[in-house]
N, C-alpha and C positions, 0 to 999 in steps of 0.2 A: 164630466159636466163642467161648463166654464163659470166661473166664480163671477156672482154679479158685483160689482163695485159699487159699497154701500153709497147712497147720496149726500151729502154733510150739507145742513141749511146755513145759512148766511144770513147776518143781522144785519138790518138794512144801515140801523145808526153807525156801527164801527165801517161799515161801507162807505155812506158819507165823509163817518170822521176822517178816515182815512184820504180819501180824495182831500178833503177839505184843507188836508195837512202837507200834502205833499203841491198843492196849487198856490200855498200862501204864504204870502211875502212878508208875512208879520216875525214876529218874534218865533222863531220857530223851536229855539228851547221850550220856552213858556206852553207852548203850541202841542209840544211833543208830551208835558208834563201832563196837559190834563187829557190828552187822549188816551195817553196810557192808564189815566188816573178813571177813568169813564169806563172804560176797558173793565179794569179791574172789579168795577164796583156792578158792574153788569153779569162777570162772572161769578162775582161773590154772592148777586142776587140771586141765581141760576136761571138766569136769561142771557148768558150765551156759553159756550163752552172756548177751552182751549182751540179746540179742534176748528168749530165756528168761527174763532178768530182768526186763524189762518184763511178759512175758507175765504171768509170775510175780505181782506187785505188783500188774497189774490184777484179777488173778483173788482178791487175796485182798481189792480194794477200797482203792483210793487217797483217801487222807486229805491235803489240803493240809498240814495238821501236822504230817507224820514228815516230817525233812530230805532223808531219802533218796531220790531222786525219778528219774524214768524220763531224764531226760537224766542222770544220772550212769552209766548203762550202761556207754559204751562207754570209762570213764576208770576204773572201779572197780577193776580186775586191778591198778591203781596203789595202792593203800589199801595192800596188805599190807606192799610194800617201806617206804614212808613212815612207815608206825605202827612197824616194825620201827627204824629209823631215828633215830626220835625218843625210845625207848623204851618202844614200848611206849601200851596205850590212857589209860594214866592222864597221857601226855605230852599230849591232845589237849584242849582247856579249849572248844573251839566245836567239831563236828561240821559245821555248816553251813560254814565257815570251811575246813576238812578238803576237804570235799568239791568248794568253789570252786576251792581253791588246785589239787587232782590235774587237774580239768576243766582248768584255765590247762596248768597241765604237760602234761597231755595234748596240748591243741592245739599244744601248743609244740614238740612233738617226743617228747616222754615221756621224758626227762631227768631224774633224781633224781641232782644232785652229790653223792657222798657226806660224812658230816659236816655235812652244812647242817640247821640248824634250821627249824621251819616260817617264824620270821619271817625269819629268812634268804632262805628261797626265797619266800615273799610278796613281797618289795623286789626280788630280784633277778627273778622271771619275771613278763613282761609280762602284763597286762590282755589278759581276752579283746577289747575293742576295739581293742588297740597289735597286739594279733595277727590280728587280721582286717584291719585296714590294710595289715597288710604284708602280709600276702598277696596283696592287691589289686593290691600296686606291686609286689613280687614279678609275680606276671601281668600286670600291663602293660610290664614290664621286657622280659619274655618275646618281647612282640607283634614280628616282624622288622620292618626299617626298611626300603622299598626304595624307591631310591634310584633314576629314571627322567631322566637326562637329557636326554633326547629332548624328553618334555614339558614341563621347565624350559623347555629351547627354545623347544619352541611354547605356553607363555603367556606368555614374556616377548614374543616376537613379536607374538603376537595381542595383548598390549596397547599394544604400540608400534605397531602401524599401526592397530589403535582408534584412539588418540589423535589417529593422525597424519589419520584418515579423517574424524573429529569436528570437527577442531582440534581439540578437548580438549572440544567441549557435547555430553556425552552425551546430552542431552534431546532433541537430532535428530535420534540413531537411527530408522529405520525399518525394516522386517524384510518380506523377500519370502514365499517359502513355509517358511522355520523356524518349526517350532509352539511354542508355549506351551509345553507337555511337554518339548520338548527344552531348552529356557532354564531351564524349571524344574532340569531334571536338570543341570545344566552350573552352575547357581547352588549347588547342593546339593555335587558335588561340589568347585567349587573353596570353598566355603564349608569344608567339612572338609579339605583339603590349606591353606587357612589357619589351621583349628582345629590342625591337626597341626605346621605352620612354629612356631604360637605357644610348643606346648608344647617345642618343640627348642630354642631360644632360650632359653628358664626353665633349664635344665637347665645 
Protein backbone atom coordinates (compact mmCIF):
# COMPACT_ATOMS: atom_id res chain seq x y z
CA UNK A 1 0.00 0.00 0.00
CA UNK A 2 1.39 3.43 -1.13
CA UNK A 3 2.29 5.76 1.79
CA UNK A 4 0.13 9.00 1.74
CA UNK A 5 2.25 12.00 2.06
CA UNK A 6 1.23 13.66 5.28
CA UNK A 7 -0.07 17.62 4.24
CA UNK A 8 1.95 20.40 6.30
CA UNK A 9 -0.29 23.77 6.56
CA UNK A 10 1.21 27.05 5.88
CA UNK A 11 0.89 30.22 7.77
CA UNK A 12 -0.26 32.76 5.85
CA UNK A 13 1.76 35.62 7.85
CA UNK A 14 5.38 34.08 7.35
CA UNK A 15 3.96 33.53 3.61
CA UNK A 16 3.68 37.29 3.37
CA UNK A 17 6.49 37.92 5.55
CA UNK A 18 8.53 36.08 3.40
CA UNK A 19 7.42 37.57 0.00
CA UNK A 20 7.37 40.85 1.66
CA UNK A 21 11.31 40.19 2.29
CA UNK A 22 12.56 39.11 -0.46
CA UNK A 23 10.56 42.02 -2.81
CA UNK A 24 11.98 44.97 -0.58
CA UNK A 25 14.26 47.41 -1.25
CA UNK A 26 14.64 48.51 2.24
CA UNK A 27 17.16 47.82 4.76
CA UNK A 28 17.18 44.13 4.21
CA UNK A 29 19.22 43.24 7.41
CA UNK A 30 16.83 45.07 9.56
CA UNK A 31 14.24 43.40 7.38
CA UNK A 32 15.63 39.86 7.75
CA UNK A 33 15.94 40.56 11.76
CA UNK A 34 12.37 40.98 12.41
CA UNK A 35 11.15 38.25 10.12
CA UNK A 36 12.97 35.85 11.72
CA UNK A 37 12.17 37.54 15.07
CA UNK A 38 8.20 37.23 14.17
CA UNK A 39 9.06 33.69 12.99
CA UNK A 40 10.32 32.84 16.10
CA UNK A 41 7.85 34.24 18.41
CA UNK A 42 5.02 32.63 16.41
CA UNK A 43 6.72 29.36 17.03
CA UNK A 44 7.16 30.02 20.61
CA UNK A 45 3.40 30.79 20.65
CA UNK A 46 2.58 27.41 18.93
CA UNK A 47 0.98 28.99 15.98
CA UNK A 48 3.35 27.57 13.61
CA UNK A 49 5.76 24.89 13.54
CA UNK A 50 9.42 24.22 12.31
CA UNK A 51 7.94 22.26 9.62
CA UNK A 52 5.10 25.16 8.76
CA UNK A 53 7.85 27.31 8.31
CA UNK A 54 9.47 25.63 5.73
CA UNK A 55 6.32 24.88 4.21
CA UNK A 56 5.54 28.28 4.49
CA UNK A 57 8.75 29.89 2.63
CA UNK A 58 8.48 27.31 0.03
CA UNK A 59 5.03 28.34 -0.77
CA UNK A 60 5.74 31.94 -0.99
CA UNK A 61 9.05 30.89 -3.27
CA UNK A 62 12.58 30.76 -1.96
CA UNK A 63 15.06 33.23 -3.14
CA UNK A 64 18.72 32.37 -2.32
CA UNK A 65 18.99 36.21 -1.26
CA UNK A 66 16.80 36.39 1.90
CA UNK A 67 19.13 35.17 4.84
CA UNK A 68 16.47 33.34 6.37
CA UNK A 69 16.53 29.97 5.08
CA UNK A 70 14.71 26.65 5.70
CA UNK A 71 17.51 25.03 7.96
CA UNK A 72 16.98 27.89 10.40
CA UNK A 73 13.68 26.16 11.37
CA UNK A 74 14.24 24.19 13.90
CA UNK A 75 16.66 27.02 15.89
CA UNK A 76 14.24 30.04 15.21
CA UNK A 77 12.04 29.74 18.68
CA UNK A 78 15.81 31.04 19.68
CA UNK A 79 15.65 34.57 18.01
CA UNK A 80 13.24 35.99 20.33
CA UNK A 81 15.17 35.32 23.79
CA UNK A 82 18.49 36.49 22.02
CA UNK A 83 17.13 39.76 20.27
CA UNK A 84 15.56 40.46 23.57
CA UNK A 85 18.91 39.97 25.25
CA UNK A 86 20.89 42.09 23.28
CA UNK A 87 18.48 44.78 23.19
CA UNK A 88 16.55 44.70 20.97
CA UNK A 89 16.66 44.49 16.63
CA UNK A 90 18.72 47.49 16.39
CA UNK A 91 21.56 45.47 18.68
CA UNK A 92 21.89 43.07 15.55
CA UNK A 93 24.35 44.64 12.72
CA UNK A 94 24.49 40.91 10.54
CA UNK A 95 21.23 39.03 10.42
CA UNK A 96 22.99 36.10 8.69
CA UNK A 97 25.50 36.18 11.54
CA UNK A 98 22.20 36.14 14.06
CA UNK A 99 20.90 33.44 12.50
CA UNK A 100 24.48 31.09 12.51
CA UNK A 101 25.36 31.95 15.89
CA UNK A 102 21.24 30.59 17.32
CA UNK A 103 21.84 27.38 14.64
CA UNK A 104 25.43 26.82 16.77
CA UNK A 105 23.33 27.32 20.17
CA UNK A 106 20.79 25.34 19.07
CA UNK A 107 22.86 22.37 18.29
CA UNK A 108 24.71 23.10 21.30
CA UNK A 109 21.97 22.42 23.80
CA UNK A 110 19.88 25.83 23.27
CA UNK A 111 21.64 27.54 26.04
CA UNK A 112 21.48 31.50 26.15
CA UNK A 113 23.77 32.64 29.29
CA UNK A 114 22.31 35.38 30.42
CA UNK A 115 24.05 38.90 29.95
CA UNK A 116 26.24 37.64 27.19
CA UNK A 117 26.65 39.59 24.22
CA UNK A 118 26.39 38.22 20.70
CA UNK A 119 30.35 38.28 20.34
CA UNK A 120 30.40 36.92 23.74
CA UNK A 121 28.52 33.85 22.80
CA UNK A 122 30.23 33.69 19.20
CA UNK A 123 33.82 32.94 21.04
CA UNK A 124 32.32 31.16 23.62
CA UNK A 125 29.84 28.46 21.58
CA UNK A 126 31.47 25.98 19.61
CA UNK A 127 31.41 25.69 15.61
CA UNK A 128 29.00 23.58 14.19
CA UNK A 129 32.04 21.26 13.24
CA UNK A 130 33.76 21.41 17.04
CA UNK A 131 30.02 20.24 17.69
CA UNK A 132 29.56 17.51 15.48
CA UNK A 133 32.86 16.00 16.54
CA UNK A 134 31.98 15.72 19.62
CA UNK A 135 29.22 14.15 19.09
CA UNK A 136 30.90 11.62 17.31
CA UNK A 137 33.34 10.87 20.24
CA UNK A 138 30.53 11.42 22.48
CA UNK A 139 29.03 8.19 20.56
CA UNK A 140 31.79 6.39 20.40
CA UNK A 141 32.49 6.91 23.96
CA UNK A 142 29.18 5.31 24.27
CA UNK A 143 30.04 1.93 22.37
CA UNK A 144 30.54 -0.72 25.59
CA UNK A 145 33.90 -2.45 25.80
CA UNK A 146 33.82 -6.12 26.40
CA UNK A 147 36.12 -7.63 27.55
CA UNK A 148 36.48 -11.63 26.68
CA UNK A 149 39.10 -13.52 28.39
CA UNK A 150 38.48 -16.58 27.09
CA UNK A 151 39.60 -15.57 23.62
CA UNK A 152 42.55 -13.59 24.89
CA UNK A 153 43.38 -16.99 25.78
CA UNK A 154 42.77 -18.58 22.69
CA UNK A 155 44.66 -16.23 20.27
CA UNK A 156 47.49 -15.91 22.43
CA UNK A 157 47.56 -19.79 22.26
CA UNK A 158 46.76 -20.14 18.82
CA UNK A 159 49.70 -18.07 18.00
CA UNK A 160 51.98 -19.70 20.27
CA UNK A 161 51.68 -23.08 18.79
CA UNK A 162 51.41 -21.31 15.06
CA UNK A 163 54.71 -20.46 15.86
CA UNK A 164 55.74 -23.28 17.44
CA UNK A 165 54.09 -25.62 14.46
CA UNK A 166 55.88 -23.33 11.74
CA UNK A 167 58.93 -22.83 13.75
CA UNK A 168 58.18 -19.44 12.96
CA UNK A 169 57.87 -19.75 8.34
CA UNK A 170 54.71 -19.08 8.00
CA UNK A 171 55.01 -19.48 4.29
CA UNK A 172 54.68 -23.41 4.89
CA UNK A 173 51.35 -23.21 6.20
CA UNK A 174 49.20 -25.67 4.37
CA UNK A 175 45.47 -25.99 4.99
CA UNK A 176 43.17 -29.32 4.92
CA UNK A 177 39.46 -28.73 4.52
CA UNK A 178 39.35 -24.79 6.07
CA UNK A 179 37.97 -22.79 3.31
CA UNK A 180 38.89 -19.59 2.10
CA UNK A 181 35.76 -17.88 3.61
CA UNK A 182 36.49 -18.90 6.79
CA UNK A 183 40.43 -17.42 6.75
CA UNK A 184 38.83 -14.55 5.25
CA UNK A 185 36.36 -14.09 8.09
CA UNK A 186 38.94 -14.99 11.06
CA UNK A 187 41.39 -12.28 9.11
CA UNK A 188 38.63 -9.61 9.26
CA UNK A 189 37.81 -10.25 12.55
CA UNK A 190 41.15 -10.42 14.32
CA UNK A 191 42.07 -7.38 11.96
CA UNK A 192 39.31 -5.16 13.89
CA UNK A 193 40.12 -6.72 17.64
CA UNK A 194 43.58 -5.16 16.35
CA UNK A 195 42.01 -2.08 15.02
CA UNK A 196 40.18 -1.96 18.53
CA UNK A 197 43.65 -2.90 20.83
CA UNK A 198 45.23 0.05 18.79
CA UNK A 199 42.59 2.53 19.64
CA UNK A 200 42.75 1.41 23.68
CA UNK A 201 46.31 2.10 23.80
CA UNK A 202 45.98 5.92 22.20
CA UNK A 203 43.82 6.62 24.94
Amino acid sequence: MAKVKEEVSVVSSIVSGYQNLKTSTGDLNKLGVIFALDCGNLINAGKATGREFRASIKQAGIVKAVSVKETHAEYLHLVPALIAQIGGVDGVEDVSKLLSLVTRIGRNGGEIPAGSTIAELDESTPTIKEISDKKKEDAQDEIPTVEIPEIDALIVGFVAALKKATKGKMETITFGDISTKSLEEMKVILGQMSKNRKATEKK
